[in-house]
N, C-alpha and C positions, 0 to 999 in steps of 0.2 A: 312632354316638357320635363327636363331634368330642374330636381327640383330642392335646395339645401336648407332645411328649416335650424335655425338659431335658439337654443334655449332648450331644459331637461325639468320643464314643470309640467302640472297636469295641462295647463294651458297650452305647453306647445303640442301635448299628447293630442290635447280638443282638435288644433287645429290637422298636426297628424292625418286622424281618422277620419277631419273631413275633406282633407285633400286628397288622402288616397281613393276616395269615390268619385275625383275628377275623372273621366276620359281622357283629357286632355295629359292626363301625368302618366309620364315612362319609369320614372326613379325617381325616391324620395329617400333623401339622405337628412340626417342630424347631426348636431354637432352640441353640445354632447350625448345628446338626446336622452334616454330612459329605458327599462326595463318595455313598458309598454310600449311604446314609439318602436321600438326596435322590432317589435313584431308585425309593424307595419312598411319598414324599409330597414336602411342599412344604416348604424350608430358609429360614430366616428369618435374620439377620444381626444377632442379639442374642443378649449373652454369657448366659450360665448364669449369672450372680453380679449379674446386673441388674437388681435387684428391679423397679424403674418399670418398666421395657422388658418384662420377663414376664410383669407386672402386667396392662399396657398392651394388648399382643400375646395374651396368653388372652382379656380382656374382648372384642376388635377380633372374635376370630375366634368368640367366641361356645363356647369349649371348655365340652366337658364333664368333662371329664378333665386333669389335668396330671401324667406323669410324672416325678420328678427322678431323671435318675443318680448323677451325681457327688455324695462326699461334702461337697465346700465349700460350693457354697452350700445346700444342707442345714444346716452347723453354722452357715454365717450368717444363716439366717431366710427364706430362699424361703417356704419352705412353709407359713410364718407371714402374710406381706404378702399371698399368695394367698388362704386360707382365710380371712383377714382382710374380702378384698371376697367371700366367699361363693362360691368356687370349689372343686370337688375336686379333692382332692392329693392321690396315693398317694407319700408318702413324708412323715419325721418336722416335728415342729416344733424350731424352734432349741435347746429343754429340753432334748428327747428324743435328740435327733443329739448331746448331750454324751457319751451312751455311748462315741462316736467319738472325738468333738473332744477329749475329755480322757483319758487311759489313767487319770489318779486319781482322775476321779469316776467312771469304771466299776468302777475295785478297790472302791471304798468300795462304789457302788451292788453287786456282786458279792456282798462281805462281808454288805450287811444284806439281800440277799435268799437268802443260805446256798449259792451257788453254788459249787464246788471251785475254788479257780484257783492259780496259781502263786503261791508265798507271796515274800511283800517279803521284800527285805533291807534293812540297814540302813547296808554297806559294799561299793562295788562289788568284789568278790573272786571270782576266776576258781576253779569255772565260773559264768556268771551269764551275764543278758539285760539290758541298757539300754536304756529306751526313751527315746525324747522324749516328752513330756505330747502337746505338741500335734499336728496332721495333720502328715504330713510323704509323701503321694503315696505310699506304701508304701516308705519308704527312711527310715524314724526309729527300727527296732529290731537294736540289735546283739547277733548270739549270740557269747559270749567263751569259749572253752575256756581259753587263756591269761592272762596276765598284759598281754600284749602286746595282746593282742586288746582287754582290761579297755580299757587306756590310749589305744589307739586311737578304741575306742565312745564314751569319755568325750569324747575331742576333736569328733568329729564331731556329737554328740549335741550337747553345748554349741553348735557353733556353729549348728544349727538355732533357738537360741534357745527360752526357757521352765524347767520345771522338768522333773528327769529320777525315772523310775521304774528300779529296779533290783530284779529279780526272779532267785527262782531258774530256773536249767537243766532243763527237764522236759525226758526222754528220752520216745518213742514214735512213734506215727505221727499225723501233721497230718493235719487235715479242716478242709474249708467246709462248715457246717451254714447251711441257707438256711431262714426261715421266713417265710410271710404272716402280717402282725399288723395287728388293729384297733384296737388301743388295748387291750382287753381279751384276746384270745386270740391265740393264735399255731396257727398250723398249716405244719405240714411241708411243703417246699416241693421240699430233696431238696438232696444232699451231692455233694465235685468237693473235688479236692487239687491245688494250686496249687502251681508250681515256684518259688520268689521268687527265691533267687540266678541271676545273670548265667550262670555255665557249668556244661559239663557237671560232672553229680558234684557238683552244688550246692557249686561255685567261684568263688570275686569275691563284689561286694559284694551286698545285697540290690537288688530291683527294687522295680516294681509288678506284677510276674509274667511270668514268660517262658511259661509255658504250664499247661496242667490236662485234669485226665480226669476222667469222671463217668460209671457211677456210684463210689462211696466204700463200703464195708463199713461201715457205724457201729455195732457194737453197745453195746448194746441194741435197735439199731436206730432210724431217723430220730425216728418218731413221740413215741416214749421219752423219746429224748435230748431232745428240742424241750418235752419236759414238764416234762423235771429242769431243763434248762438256760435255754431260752429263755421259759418260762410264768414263773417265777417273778422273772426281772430284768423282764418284761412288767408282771406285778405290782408292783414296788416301783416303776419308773419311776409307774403309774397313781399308787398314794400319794401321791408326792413331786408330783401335779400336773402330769405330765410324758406323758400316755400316748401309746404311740408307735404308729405309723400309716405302716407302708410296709414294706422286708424288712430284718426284722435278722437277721445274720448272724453268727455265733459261729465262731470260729479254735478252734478243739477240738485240744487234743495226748490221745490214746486211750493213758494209761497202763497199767503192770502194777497200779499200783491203782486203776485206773477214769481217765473222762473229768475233761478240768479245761481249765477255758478261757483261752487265750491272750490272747484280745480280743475284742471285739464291733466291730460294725462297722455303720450307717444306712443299708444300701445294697445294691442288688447288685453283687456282686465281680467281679473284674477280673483276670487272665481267666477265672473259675471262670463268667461269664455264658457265655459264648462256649459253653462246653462242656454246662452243665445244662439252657437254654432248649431246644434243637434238641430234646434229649430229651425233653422235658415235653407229655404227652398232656392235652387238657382246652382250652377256652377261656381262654388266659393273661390278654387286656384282660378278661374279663367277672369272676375271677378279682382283678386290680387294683383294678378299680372296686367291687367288692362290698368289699374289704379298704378302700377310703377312705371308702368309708358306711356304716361299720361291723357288716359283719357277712359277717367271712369263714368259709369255709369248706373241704373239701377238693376243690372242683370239680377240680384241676390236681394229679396224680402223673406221678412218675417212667416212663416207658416202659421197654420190653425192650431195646433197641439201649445199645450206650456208643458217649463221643463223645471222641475227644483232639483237643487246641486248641493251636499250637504258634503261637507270637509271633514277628514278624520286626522286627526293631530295627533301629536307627540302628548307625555303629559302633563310637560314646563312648559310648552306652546301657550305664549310667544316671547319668555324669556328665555326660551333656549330653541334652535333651529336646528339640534345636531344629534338628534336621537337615530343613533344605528345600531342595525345589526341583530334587530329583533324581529322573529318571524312572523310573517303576516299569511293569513291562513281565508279560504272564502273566497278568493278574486272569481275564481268563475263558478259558483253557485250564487253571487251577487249577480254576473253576466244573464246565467243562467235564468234568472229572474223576469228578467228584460231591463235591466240597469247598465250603464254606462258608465264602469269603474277606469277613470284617468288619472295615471299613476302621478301624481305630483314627488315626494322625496322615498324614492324605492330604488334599491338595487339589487341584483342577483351575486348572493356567497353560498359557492359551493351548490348550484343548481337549487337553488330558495329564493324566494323571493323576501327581503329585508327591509324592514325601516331604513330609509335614511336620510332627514331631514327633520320638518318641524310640520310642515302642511304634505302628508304624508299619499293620502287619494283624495278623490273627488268624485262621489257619487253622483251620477241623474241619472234620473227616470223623467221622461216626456208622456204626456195622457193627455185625452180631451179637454181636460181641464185641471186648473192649479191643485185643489184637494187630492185626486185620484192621482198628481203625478206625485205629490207632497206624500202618499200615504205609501205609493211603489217605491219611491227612492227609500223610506224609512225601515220601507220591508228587507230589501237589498245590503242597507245598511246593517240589518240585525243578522246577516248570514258572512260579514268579515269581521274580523278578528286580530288582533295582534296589543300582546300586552300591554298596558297604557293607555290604551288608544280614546280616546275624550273628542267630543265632537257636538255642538247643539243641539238641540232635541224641538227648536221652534221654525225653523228656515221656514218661512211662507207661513205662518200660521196668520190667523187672524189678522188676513190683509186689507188692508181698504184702500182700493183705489184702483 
């Protein structure tokens, strides 16, 4: 199976590494892939968000298969102009990825498919959650215990531009609930709690994730939840003409009165990929490809092993996403380790490997259990290097649940 994966983050690196241990795969291409990715197939030199060019470059190579990571060009129609000339996609069409691209037409779509989720307000008044409507890289939802905080969200929110959603404060514990969908069914893919704020002690502003562990307790447990939760928005998107085809992924707060969803999301997560893939037993591409021709199933569970995934940033991260050109030292004494370095914003100048980005790598290490993989990733972490480089120092620590 020729095979063209979409997107140049640690995440599409995750999935990279685990498609290439498919059987079932002849060639794996990216577009525009990464410094690591490239050492698992062939890197191509067209952006993710360029419909002709992905268009162009799947037909050229003869794909079977096309992966999209990223959620942008998802909400802007990739996986429409593809399937358009008769390619498979795993991942949504522009309809479908509105779950994302809009927080107000998934409240709504939530509402008519009976899902729980945080209920609207109608004045931003602390405690409260601001969102921005539209994508915003994981840095468009502010949590306000204050007044100050209110005032804050609101400025920053606005100047992302769009319309804002204002929800109430659930208390609990967060989860990424991950599901394969065909359009018609979903199936459990397996759960990872992502770190989003900048510092330890979840301090500073929100990220796109500083780190994550998996596996997640979810009860009623994944299968469950994926029946309460993600079958029925699976359903109402099919209705509305809209059926969705790739992983969606539900932001779950696990309250004292049950589950209720924070947001939906077209995609797999960031860094919840880094930590759940390494886990997952089964053919993952054979897995994709059955979920884009519609008829998935449970080929791919959760393994016995956890994995913790610790991010290494720039050091404006997440006010600035554009730190290049600084040498990064350690990748394979990190490997060497038994860790699992996925390059999220890296490039090769002049035969080095560089910064180039804001979320820079993404370390795991997998062990028997969450402690021992918590204390291998951290070891791994202490043998890279590159000026700046700031990163958490708690990913899984003192977890309950």
């Amino acid at each position: 199976m020729r095979v063209l994966l979409v997107g140049s983050g640690a995440r599409e690196h995750a999935l990279a590494w685990r498609l290439a241990q498919s059987p079932s795969l002849t060639e794996l291409h990216a577009a525009p892939g990464n410094p690591g990715i490239a050492a698992l197939g062939r890197c191509h030199p067209v952006r993710a968000d360029d419909h002709d060019g992905l268009l162009g470059l799947a037909v050229t190579l003869e794909a079977d298969l096309v992966v999209i990571g990223p959620e942008a060009p998802l909400v802007a129609g990739v996986a429409d102009s593809l399937r358009h000339a008769g390619i498979a996609v795993f991942g949504p069409s522009a309809a479908a990825a509105r779950i994302e691209g809009s927080k107000l037409f998934a409240k709504e779509v939530l509402e008519a498919a009976g899902v729980a989720t945080a209920a609207t307000l109608a004045v931003a008044r602390a405690p409260c959650v601001i969102k921005a409507d539209g994508l915003a890289a994981g840095k468009g939802v502010f949590v306000c215990r204050t007044q100050a905080e209110v005032e804050d969200g609101l400025r920053k929110a606005t100047r992302l531009g769009g319309r804002l959603l204002v929800e109430e404060l659930l208390e609990g514990q967060e989860v990424s609930l991950f599901a394969l969908c065909d359009g018609k069914r979903a199936a459990a893919l397996g759960a990872a709690r992502d770190f989003k704020r900048v510092g330890d002690g979840d301090e500073g502003p929100n990220t796109g994730g500083m780190g994550a562990f998996s596996p997640v307790s979810t009860p009623p447990g994944a299968e469950a939840l994926v029946e309460q939760v993600h079958q029925p928005v699976l359903d109402e998107l099919a209705r509305r003409g809209a059926p969705f085809v790739g992983c969606l992924f539900a932001g779950l707060m696990l309250t004292e009165d049950g589950p209720r969803v924070l947001e939906f999301n077209a995609r797999f997560g960031d860094p919840e990929t880094q930590a759940l893939v390494p886990r997952l037993d089964g053919d993952v591409l054979e897995a994709l490809a059955a979920a884009a021709a519609g008829h998935v199933d449970d080929m791919v569970r959760e393994g016995e092993d956890a994995a913790v995934t610790v991010v290494l940033a720039g050091p404006d991260y997440p006010e600035r996403s554009d730190y290049a050109g600084i040498a990064i030292e350690g990748v394979n004494e990190a490997e060497a380790a038994g860790a699992l370095v996925f390059h999220g914003g890296t490039a090769m100048r002049d035969g080095r490997l560089v910064t180039n980005g804001g979320r820079i790598l993404s370390v795991t290490a997998l062990a028997p259990g969450l402690e021992p993989a918590r204390q291998r990733a951290y070891e791994a972490v202490e043998r890279l290097r590159f000026e700046g480089m700031r990163y958490r120092r708690d990913i899984g620590a003192a977890v309950d649940g």
